[in-house]
N, C-alpha and C positions, 0 to 999 in steps of 0.2 A: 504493500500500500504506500510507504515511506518512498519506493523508487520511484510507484506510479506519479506521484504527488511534483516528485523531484522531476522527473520528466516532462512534464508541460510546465512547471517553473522556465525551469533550464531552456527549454524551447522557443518561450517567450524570452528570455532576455537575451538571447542573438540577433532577435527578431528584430526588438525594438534600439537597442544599439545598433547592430549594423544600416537599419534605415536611419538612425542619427547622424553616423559615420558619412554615408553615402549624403546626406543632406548636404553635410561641410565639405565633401568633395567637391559636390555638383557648384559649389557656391564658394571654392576657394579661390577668394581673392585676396585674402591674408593669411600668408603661409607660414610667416616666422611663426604667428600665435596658430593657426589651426593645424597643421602638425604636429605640436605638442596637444594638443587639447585632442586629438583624435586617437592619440598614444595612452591620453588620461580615458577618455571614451572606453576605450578597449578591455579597462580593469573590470569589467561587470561579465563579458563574457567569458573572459579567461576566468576568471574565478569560477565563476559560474559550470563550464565545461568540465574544468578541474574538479571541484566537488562530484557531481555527477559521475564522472567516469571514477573516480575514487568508490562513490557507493556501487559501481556496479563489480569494479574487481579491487577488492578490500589490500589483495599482494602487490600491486603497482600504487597504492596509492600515497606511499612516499616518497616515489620519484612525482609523480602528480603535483604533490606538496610543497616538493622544491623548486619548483619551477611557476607556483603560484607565491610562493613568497621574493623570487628575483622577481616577480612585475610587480611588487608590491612598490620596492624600491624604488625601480622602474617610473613608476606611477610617481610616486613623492617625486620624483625630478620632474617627469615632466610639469609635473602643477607648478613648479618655483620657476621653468621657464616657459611656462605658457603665460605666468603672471609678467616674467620679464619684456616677452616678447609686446603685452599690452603695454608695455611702459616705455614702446621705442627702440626696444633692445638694452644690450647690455651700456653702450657708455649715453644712452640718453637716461637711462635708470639710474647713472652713479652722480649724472650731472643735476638730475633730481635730488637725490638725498644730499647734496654737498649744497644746493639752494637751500637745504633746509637748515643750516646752520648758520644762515645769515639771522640776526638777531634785531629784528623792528622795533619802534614803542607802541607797536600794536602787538604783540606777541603774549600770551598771559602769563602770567606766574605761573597761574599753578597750572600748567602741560605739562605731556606727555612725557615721559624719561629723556625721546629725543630731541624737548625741543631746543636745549642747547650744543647741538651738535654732536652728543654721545648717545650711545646706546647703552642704559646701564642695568647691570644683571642682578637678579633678585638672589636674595639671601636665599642659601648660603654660597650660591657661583660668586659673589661678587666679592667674597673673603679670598679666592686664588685666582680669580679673571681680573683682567683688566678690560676696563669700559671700550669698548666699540667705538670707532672716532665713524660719525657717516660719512660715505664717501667708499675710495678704493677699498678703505680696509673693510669696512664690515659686511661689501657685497660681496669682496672674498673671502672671506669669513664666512657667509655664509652660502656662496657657494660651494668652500672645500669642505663643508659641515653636511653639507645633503650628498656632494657625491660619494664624499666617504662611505655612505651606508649602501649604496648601489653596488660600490666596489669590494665592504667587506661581505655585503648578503649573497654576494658571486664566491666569493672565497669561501666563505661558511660553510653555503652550497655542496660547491666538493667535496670541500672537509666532510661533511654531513654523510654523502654518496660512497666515504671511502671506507669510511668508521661501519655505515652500514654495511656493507660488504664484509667486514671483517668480522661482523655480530657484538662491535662494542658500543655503537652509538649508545642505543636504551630509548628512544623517544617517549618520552613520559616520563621518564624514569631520572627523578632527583638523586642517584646515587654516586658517587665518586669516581668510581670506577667505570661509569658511562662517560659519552661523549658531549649527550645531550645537555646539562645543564651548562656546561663549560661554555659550550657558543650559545646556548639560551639567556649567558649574562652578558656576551660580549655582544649578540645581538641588541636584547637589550636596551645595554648603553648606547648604542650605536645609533639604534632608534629614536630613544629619548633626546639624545641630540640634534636629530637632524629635524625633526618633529621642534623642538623648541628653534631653530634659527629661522624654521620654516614662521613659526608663531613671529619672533621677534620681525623677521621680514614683510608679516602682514601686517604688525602695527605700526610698520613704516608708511606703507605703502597703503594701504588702505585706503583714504580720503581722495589720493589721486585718483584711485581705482572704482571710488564710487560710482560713477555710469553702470559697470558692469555689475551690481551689484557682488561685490566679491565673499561676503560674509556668507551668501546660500551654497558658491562656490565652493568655501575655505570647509566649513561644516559640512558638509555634502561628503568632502573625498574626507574628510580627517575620519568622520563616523566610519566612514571602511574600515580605515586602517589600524584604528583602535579597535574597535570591533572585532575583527578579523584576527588581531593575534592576540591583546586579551581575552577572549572569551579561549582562545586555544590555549591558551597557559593557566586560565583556571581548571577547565576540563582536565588539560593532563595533573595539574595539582591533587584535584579531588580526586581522581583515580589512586594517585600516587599515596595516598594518607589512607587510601581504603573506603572512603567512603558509599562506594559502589564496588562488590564484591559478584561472584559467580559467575560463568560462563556468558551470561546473558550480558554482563556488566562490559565485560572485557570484547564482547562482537560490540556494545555502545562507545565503546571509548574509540575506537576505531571510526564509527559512522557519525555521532553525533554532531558532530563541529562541521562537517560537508554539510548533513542535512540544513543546519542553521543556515551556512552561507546559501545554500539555493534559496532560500527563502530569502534573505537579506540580500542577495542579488536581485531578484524578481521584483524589491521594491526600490533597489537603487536605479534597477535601469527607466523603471517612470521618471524617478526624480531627475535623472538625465535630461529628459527629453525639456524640461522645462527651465532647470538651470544650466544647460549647457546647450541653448539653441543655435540652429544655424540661419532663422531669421535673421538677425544684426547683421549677417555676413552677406546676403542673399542680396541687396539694393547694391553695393558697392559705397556707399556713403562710408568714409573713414576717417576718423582722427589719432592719427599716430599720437600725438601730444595729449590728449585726454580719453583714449579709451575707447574701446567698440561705436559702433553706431550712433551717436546723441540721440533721434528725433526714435529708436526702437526704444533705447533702456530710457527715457527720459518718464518715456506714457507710463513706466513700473512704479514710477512716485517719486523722482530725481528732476525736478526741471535745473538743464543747463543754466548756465550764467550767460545772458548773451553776447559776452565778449568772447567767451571759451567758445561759443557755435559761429562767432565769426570767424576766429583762430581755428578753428577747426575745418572749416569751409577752403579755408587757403591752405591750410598745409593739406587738406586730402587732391587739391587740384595740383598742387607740385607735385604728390607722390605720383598718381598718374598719369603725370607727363614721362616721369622717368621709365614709369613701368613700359609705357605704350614706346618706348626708345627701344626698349630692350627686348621686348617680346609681348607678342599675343598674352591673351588670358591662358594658363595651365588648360589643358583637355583632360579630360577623367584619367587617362595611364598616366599621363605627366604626372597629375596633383597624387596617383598614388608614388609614382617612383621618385617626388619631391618627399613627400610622407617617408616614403622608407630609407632614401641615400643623403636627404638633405637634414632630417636630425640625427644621424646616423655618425654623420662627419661631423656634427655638432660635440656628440656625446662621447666617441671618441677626444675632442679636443680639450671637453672638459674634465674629462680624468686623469688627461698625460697632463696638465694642469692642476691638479689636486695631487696627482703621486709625484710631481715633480717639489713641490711642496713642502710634501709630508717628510718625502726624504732629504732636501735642502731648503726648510723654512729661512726665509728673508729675514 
């Protein structure tokens, strides 16, 4: 009954994401931001298929597993540069938060942590961090903070696939002598961190990104991701202490966590459809400098400032001057093989950039 159930789940949310997908295809006129946002898109059916094929053959479904938690990572990146790409890209984003350290006598007291130019970290990070300067540092910073967890949830990965092959992983299993808990802390942390620069990044950036509404956004994907591996790491807890005991227990502990996500997929991919529309993208109307489509997200209950929709009126008719220099609009192969090679080279560039870093910090 449990598969039947899972099975028109699972069927519906390909359904409704891949027609989302193909929406912002047909309508990609913004490829820095709809490339990412179509890689964010994707987490509902990969998940989604992942569980399902988990419940149907219980022995492959931690290789299943592993390969739903690398687009997990996946995912958190793309959201931080799908947010970037709305903000112009990378140096019209740094040349933002470095404005925002210019200090007016209209500026209030009592703002935001950033509003004298730092980023400052809550007790107890801020007794061995030092404050965030806006600008180069903290968007690298909080760049090499998210890819880190893409690059260790690839290493973990292995690690994970080798340990099981040898029979010492344990998944579930809090004991020493397993594998599991040891990358269950370094994940983890890894998480925790890139999850908080992700946070700090939105309370920078938020107000500019108001058009697009970003908060149904930012809560939208963080509920996955919280979701999705807390509820995994109580599951295997209460397993682990006994609290569910006998044969019946032990084929639950295996299923239950898939079943939940097909359900929790089934209702993320509605929420898709309406916080990640490809309306705004569909007219061509664009404001690099303020965000998605003005005259779509404005009717959501944001009316522009009408100097920001005059400014926006002129930089969207310079962009496509440039674009119509350069080439036609993408055709559907294009926008997919822009989709697949064009953040592809991105993402590559941004980890030989974080391991270049890691291993000779500036």
């Amino acid at each position: 009954m449990a598969n039947f159930q899972c099975k028109h789940i699972c069927s519906c949310c390909p359904v409704l994401s891949m027609y989302l997908i193909f929406e912002h295809l047909a309508a990609y006129n913004q490829p820095e931001e709809q490339k990412f946002l179509i890689g964010l898109i994707l987490m509902v059916p990969v998940y989604a298929l992942e569980s399902f094929l988990s419940l149907l053959d219980s022995n492959a479904a931690f290789n299943y597993e592993v390969i739903r938690d690398c687009y997990e990572a996946f995912a958190l990146y793309c959201f931080e540069r799908y947010l970037i790409a709305c903000l112009g890209g990378e140096e019209s984003t740094i040349e933002f938060m470095e404005s925002q350290t210019i200090i007016t006598s209209s500026t209030p007291l009592l703002e935001d942590s950033y509003a004298y130019g730092v980023v400052e970290h809550p007790f107890p990070l801020n007794c061995f961090l030092k404050n965030w300067s806006l600008g180069p540092e903290f968007y690298h910073a909080v760049k090499i903070g998210i890819v880190q967890y893409m690059i260790l949830k690839m290493i973990c990965a292995v690690l994970a696939m080798i340990l099981q092959t040898f029979g010492v992983y344990g998944e579930g299993k809090f004991e020493w002598r397993y594998g599991y808990p040891y990358l269950a802390v370094v994940l983890n942390f890894s998480q925790t961190w890139a999850l908080y620069c992700l946070v700090q990044f939105y309370s920078v950036i938020k107000d500019k990104l108001e058009p697009i509404k970003p908060l149904a956004k930012f809560l939208t994907f963080k509920s996955i991701v919280f979701l999705t591996w807390w509820q995994g790491v109580a599951v295997a807890f209460l397993f682990s202490i006994g609290a569910f005991r006998g044969s019946l227990a032990q084929e639950l502990k295996t299923r239950i966590q898939d079943y939940i996500i097909c359900i929790e997929m089934g209702i993320a991919a509605i929420a898709h459809l309406y916080v990640f529309p490809a309306v705004p993208y569909k007219r061509g109307e664009r404001c690099v400098r303020k965000v998605a489509v003005m005259s779509d997200y404005a009717s959501l209950g944001t009316p522009p400032d009408p100097e920001e929709v005059q400014d926006c009126e002129r930089f969207t008719r310079m962009r496509i001057a440039r674009h119509d220099e350069k080439e036609k609009r993408l055709n559907f192969p294009q926008s997919v093989r822009d989709v697949v090679l064009g953040s592809g080279e991105i993402i590559v560039d941004d980890m030989k950039f974080t391991v270049s870093h890691v291993v000779e910090p500036s």
